[in-house]
C-alpha positions in Angstrom: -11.0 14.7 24.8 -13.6 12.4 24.7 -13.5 8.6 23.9 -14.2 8.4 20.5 -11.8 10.9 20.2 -8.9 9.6 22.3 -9.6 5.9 20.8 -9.4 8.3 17.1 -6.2 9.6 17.5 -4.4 6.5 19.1 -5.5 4.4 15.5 -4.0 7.3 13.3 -1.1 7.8 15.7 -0.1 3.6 14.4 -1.2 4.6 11.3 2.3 4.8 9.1 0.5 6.2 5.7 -2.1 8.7 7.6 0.4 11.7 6.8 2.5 12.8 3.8 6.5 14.0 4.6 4.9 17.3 5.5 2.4 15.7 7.9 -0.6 17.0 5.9 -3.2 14.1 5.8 -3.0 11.6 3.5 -5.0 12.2 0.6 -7.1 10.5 -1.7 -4.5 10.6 -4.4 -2.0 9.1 -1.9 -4.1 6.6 -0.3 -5.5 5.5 -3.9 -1.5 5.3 -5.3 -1.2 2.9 -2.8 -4.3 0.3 -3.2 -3.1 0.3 -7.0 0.1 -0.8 -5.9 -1.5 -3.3 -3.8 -4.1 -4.4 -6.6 -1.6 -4.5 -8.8 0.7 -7.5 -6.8 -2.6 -9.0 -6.0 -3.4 -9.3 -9.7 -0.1 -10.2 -10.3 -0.5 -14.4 -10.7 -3.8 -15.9 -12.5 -6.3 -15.7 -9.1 -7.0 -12.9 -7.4 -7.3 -15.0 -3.6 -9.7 -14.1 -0.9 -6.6 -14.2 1.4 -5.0 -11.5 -1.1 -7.8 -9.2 -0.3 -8.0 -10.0 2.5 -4.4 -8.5 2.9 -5.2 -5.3 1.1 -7.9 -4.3 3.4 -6.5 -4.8 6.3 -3.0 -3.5 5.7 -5.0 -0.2 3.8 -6.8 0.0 7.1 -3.8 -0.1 9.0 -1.4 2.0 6.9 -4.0 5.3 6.6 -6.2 4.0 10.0 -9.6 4.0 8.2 -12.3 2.0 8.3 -13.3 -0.9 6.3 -16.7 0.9 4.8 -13.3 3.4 3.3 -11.4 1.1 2.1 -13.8 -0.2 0.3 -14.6 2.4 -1.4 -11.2 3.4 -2.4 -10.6 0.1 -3.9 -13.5 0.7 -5.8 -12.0 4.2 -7.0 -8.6 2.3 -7.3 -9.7 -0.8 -9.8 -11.2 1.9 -12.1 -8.2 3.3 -12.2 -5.2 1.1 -12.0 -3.3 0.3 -14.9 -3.6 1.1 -18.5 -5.8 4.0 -17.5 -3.1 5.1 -14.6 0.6 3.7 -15.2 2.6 2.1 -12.7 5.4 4.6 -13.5 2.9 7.9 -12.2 1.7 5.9 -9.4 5.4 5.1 -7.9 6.7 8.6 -8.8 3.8 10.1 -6.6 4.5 7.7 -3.6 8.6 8.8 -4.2 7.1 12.3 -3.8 4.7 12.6 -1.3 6.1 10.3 1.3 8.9 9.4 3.1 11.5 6.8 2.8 10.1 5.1 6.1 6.6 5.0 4.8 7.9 3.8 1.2 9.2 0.6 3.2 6.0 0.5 5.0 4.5 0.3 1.3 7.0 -2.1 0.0 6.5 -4.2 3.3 2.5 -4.6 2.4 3.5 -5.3 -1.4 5.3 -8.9 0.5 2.4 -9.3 2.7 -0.2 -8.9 -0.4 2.1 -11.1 -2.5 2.8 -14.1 -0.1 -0.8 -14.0 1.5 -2.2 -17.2 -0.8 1.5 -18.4 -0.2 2.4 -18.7 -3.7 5.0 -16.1 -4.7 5.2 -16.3 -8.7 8.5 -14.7 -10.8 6.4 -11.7 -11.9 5.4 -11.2 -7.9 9.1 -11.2 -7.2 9.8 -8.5 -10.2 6.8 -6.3 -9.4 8.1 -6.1 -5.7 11.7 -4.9 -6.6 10.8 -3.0 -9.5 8.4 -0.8 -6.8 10.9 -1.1 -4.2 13.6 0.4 -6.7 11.0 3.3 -7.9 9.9 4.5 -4.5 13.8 4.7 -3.8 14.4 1.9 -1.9 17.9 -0.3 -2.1 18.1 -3.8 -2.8 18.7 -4.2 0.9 16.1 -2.2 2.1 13.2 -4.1 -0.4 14.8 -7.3 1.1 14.1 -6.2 4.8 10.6 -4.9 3.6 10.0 -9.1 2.4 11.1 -9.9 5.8 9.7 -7.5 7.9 
């Protein structure tokens, strides 16, 4: 193995969202689920902050261990498609599906991060988190260790 590829497999390794529950890779459908999500709390209060952004890229990066030139580019795919044209309903129920109820926390964890990063957390935020948190199958006590975690 040589560098790139040792230095390859230890970012997808910490990446939480690079496989479904079957360990097949994550694909486009499941990693563009996920930035709607993510757009979708961003969007969530009047201004859509730098520091929001900021906290989608990064955790997208993280969560599916891609590069930044990728993520943008699926945020791209995912603002033409986010809600009406997609509803939040088919979006969650995919997540529910495809992964599994660790990386659904994982999700629900970036929802928090994406939500407090301008450090303003509105009512809406609040509901948008739980209601994803309940339909990705999460309990009430799990979404509140995903805030906290």
């Amino acid at each position: 193995m040589d560098l790139w590829e040792a230095v390859t497999s230890l970012v997808r390794r910490d990446a939480k969202l690079a496989v479904d529950k079957t360990g097949a890779s994550a694909d486009l459908e499941l990693q563009a689920a996920t930035a709607i999500i993510l757009l979708e709390a961003a969007h969530g209060d009047e201004v859509y902050a730098w520091s929001e952004h900021r906290a989608i890229t990064r955790g997208l990066e993280r969560a599916f261990g891609i590069g930044r030139e990728e993520v943008v580019e699926l945020l791209g795919r995912a603002e033409e498609i986010r809600p009406p044209v997609v509803t939040l309903a088919d979006v969650t129920a995919l997540i529910a599906e495809r992964f599994t109820k660790a990386q659904r926390f994982e999700i629900v964890r970036l929802v928090w991060k994406v939500i407090e990063a301008d450090h303003v957390v509105d009512d809406w935020e609040t509901v948008l988190a739980d209601h994803v948190a309940r339909a990705v199958g999460l309990t009430a006590e799990e979404a509140r260790r995903a805030r906290e975690g």
